[in-house]
C-alpha positions in Angstrom: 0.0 0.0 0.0 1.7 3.4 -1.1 1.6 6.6 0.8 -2.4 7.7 0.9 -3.4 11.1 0.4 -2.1 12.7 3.3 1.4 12.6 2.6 4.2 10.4 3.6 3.5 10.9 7.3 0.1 12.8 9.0 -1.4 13.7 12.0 -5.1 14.0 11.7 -6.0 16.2 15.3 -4.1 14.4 17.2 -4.4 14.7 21.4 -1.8 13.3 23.7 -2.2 13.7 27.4 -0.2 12.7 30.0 -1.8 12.7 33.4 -3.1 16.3 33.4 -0.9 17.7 30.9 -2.0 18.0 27.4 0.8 17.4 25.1 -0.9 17.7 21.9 -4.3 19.4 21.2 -5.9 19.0 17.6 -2.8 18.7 16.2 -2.7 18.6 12.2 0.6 17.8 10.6 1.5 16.5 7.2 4.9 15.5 5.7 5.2 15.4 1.7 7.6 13.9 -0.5 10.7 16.0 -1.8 9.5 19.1 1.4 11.7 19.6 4.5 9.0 20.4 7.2 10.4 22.4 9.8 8.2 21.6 13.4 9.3 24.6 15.9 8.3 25.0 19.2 9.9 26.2 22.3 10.7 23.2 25.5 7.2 21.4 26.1 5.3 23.2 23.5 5.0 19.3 21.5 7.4 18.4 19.5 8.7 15.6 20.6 5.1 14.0 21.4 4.3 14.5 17.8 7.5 12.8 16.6 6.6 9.9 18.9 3.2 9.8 17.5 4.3 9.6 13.8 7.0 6.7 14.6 4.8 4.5 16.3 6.3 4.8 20.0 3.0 6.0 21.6 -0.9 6.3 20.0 -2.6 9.4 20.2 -5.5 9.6 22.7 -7.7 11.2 19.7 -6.8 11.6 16.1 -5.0 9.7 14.0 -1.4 9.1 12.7 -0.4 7.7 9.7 3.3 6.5 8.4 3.6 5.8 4.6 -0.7 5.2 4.4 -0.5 2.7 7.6 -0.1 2.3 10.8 3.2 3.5 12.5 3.5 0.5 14.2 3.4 -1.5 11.2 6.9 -2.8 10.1 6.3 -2.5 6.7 5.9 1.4 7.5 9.0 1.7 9.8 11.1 0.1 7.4 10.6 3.1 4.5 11.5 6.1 7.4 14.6 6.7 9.1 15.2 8.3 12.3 18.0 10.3 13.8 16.8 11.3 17.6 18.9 13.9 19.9 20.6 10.6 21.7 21.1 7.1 20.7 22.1 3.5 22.0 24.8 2.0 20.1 27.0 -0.7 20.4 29.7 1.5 21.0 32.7 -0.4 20.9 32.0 -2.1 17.2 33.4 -0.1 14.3 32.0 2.3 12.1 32.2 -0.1 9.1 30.6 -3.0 11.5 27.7 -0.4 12.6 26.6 0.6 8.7 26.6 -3.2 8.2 24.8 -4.4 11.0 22.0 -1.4 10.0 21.6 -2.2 6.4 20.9 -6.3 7.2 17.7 -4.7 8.7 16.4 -3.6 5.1 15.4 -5.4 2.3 16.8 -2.7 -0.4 19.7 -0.6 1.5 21.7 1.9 0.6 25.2 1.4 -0.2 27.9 2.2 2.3 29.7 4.3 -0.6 26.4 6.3 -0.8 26.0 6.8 2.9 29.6 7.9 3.6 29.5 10.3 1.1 26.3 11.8 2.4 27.4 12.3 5.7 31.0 12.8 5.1 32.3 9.7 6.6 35.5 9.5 4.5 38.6 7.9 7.2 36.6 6.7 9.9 35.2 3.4 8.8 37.5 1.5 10.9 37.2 3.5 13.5 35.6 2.4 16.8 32.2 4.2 17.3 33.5 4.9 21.0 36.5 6.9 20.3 34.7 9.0 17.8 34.3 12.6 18.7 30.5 13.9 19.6 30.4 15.5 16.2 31.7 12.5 14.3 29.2 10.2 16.1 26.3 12.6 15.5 27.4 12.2 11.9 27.6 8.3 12.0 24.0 8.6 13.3 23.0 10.5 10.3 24.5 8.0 8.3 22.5 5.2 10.0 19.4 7.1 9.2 20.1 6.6 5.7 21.0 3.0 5.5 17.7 1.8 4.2 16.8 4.3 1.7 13.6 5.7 3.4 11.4 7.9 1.7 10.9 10.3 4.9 13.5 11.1 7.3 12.8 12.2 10.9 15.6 14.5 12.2 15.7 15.7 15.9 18.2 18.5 16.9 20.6 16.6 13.7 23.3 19.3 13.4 24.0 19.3 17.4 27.4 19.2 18.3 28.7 19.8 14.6 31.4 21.9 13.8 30.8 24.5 10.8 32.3 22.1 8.2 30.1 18.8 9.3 27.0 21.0 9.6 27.8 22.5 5.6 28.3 18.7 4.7 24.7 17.8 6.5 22.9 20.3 4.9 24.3 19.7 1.3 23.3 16.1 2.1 19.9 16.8 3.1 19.1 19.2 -0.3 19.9 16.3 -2.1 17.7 14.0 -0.3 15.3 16.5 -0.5 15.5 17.0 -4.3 15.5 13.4 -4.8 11.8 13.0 -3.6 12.9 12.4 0.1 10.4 14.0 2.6 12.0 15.2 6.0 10.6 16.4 9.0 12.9 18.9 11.2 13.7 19.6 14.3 16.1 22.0 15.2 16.9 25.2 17.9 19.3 26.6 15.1 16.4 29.1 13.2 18.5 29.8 10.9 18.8 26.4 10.4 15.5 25.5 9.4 15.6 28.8 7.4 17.7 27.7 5.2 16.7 24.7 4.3 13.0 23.7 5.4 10.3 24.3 2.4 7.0 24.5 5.3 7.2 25.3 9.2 4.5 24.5 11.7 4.9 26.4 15.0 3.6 24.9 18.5 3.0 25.7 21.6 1.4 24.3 24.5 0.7 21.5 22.3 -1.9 23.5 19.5 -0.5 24.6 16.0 -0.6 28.5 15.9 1.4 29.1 12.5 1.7 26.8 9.5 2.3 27.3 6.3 5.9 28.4 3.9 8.6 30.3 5.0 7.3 33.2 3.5 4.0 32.6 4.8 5.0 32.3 8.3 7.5 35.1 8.0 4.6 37.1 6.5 3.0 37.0 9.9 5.1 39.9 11.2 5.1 43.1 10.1 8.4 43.9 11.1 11.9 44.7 9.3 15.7 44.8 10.4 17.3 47.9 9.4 21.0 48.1 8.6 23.1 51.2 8.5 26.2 53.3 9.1 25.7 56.1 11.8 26.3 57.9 14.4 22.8 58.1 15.9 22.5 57.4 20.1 21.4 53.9 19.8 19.6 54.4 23.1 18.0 57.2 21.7 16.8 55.3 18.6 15.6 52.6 20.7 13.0 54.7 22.2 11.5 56.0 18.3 8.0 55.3 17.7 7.6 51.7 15.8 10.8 50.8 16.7 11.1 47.5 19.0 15.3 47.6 19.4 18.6 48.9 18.4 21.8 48.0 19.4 25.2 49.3 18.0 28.0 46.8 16.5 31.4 49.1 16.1 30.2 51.9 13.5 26.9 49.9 12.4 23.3 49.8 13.8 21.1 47.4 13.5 17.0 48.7 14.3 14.2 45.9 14.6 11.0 48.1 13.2 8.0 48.1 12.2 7.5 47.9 8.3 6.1 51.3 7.4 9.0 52.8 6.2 8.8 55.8 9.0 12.1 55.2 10.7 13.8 55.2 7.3 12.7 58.5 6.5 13.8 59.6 10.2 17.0 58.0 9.7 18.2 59.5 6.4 16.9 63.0 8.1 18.3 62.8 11.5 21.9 61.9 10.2 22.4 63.3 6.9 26.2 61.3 7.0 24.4 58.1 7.5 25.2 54.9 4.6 25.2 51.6 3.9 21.8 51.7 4.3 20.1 47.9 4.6 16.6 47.1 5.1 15.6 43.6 5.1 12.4 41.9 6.0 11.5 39.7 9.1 13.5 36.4 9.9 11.9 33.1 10.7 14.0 34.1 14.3 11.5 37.2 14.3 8.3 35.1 13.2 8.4 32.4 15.8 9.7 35.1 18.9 6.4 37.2 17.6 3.9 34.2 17.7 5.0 32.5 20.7 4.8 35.5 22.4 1.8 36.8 21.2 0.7 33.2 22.5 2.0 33.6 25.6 0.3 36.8 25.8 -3.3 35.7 25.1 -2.5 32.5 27.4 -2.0 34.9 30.1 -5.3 36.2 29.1 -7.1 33.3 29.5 -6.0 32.2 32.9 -7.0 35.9 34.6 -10.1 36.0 32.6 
């Protein structure tokens, strides 16, 4: 049975609760092939419930999940995704070569070694003993253990954690590739700019509800704010207390202003300081986006519990 209309993977309002928590409220979620899915969400807000949902390890209390058009606990569904969690139990003391084996016996159609040491830039360390790896080499081992049987959806907790620059540049070129290949991925990762760069869709959660789904653009469309970039000699503390402008903070000769976008504090800019250049003005981050809706969130919880 091939991957039903929802996707490669799907939650269909999903609830988790665990004793009187609620981990997941109405939770909608779906993963497509060739789309990176980014799932934000501060400590608690879900994550991680979800991700157990989609693989199988707990059911949801309401909803549904589904995992290639079945069940997650099916085998025959497990066996097409690969998972790379935060931690993982591994023979330690067997080698790096003796690891990729012992994975790809589990599939009937792996992945070669060759492919998966390219990917995740194993070249050297095949006979090396997973214990006396580094953090960052074993974090890219585990990538490469994801990979071993080909899946068509890859769930990725925190992957680029304890990478150095060079690992994570080698990660993410792997990942596009996947990507472009028809691979589905679901993402999740602290590093914004992280799933900036390379996630296609974002879902946003907190306390366990979706409050922001959509495209990058779509989510960063949500705020109406803009970074401004220039050389001055304006009182930063000064400019910090403009109307629509939320902060300002000086870097040697440069400022950088977080404003609203109307184009106001431009004007005042150019006519305050008529010296000023290298004039920048770029549009809200996904780092902006999610800090506006969690906090608006937070805000209207607070609401809530005085009303």
């Amino acid at each position: 049975m091939a991957a039903g209309p929802d996707g490669l993977a799907s939650l269909r309002g999903a609830c988790k609760r665990f004793g009187s928590v609620v981990a997941l409220d109405g939770v909608d979620l779906d993963i497509a092939p060739g789309q990176m899915l980014a799932l934000l969400g501060a400590n608690g807000a879900g994550k991680t419930t979800a991700v157990a949902l989609l693989l199988g390890l707990i059911e949801p209390d309401a909803g549904r999940a589904t995992l290639l058009g079945r069940s997650p606990r099916q085998l025959a569904a497990r066996r097409q995704a690969g998972i790379m969690l935060q931690s993982a139990a591994l023979q330690d003391t067997l080698r790096v070569r003796e690891l990729l084996d012992l994975t790809r016996s589990y599939y009937p159609r792996p992945r070669s070694v060759a492919d998966c040491v390219a990917l995740a830039g194993l070249d050297g360390l095949l006979e090396r003993r997973y214990d006396r790896l580094s953090g960052g080499q074993q974090r890219r081992v585990q990538f490469a253990l994801a990979l071993c049987g080909n899946p068509r959806l890859l769930f990725l907790d925190e992957p680029t954690t304890g990478l150095d620059i060079e690992a994570r540049q080698v990660l993410w070129r792997a990942l596009r590739e996947l990507v472009a290949q028809g691979c589905g991925v679901l993402l999740t990762t602290h590093y914004l700019e992280e799933a900036e760069a390379l996630a296609d869709r974002v879902t946003v959660l907190a306390r366990g509800r979706v409050i922001a789904a959509g495209s990058m653009d779509e989510v960063r469309a949500r705020v109406s704010r803009q970074r401004v970039h220039c050389v001055s000699t304006l009182d930063v503390d000064a400019l910090a207390r403009w109307p629509q402008v939320h902060a300002a903070r000086r870097d040697g000769a440069r400022i950088e202003i977080v404003a609203d976008a109307s184009g106001d504090v431009v004007q005042r800019l150019l006519a305050e300081d008529p010296q000023l250049r290298e004039l920048e003005v770029r549009r809200a981050g996904l780092a902006d986006a999610f800090l506006e809706l969690t906090r608006d969130d937070d805000h209207a919880h607070e609401q809530k519990e005085a009303a």
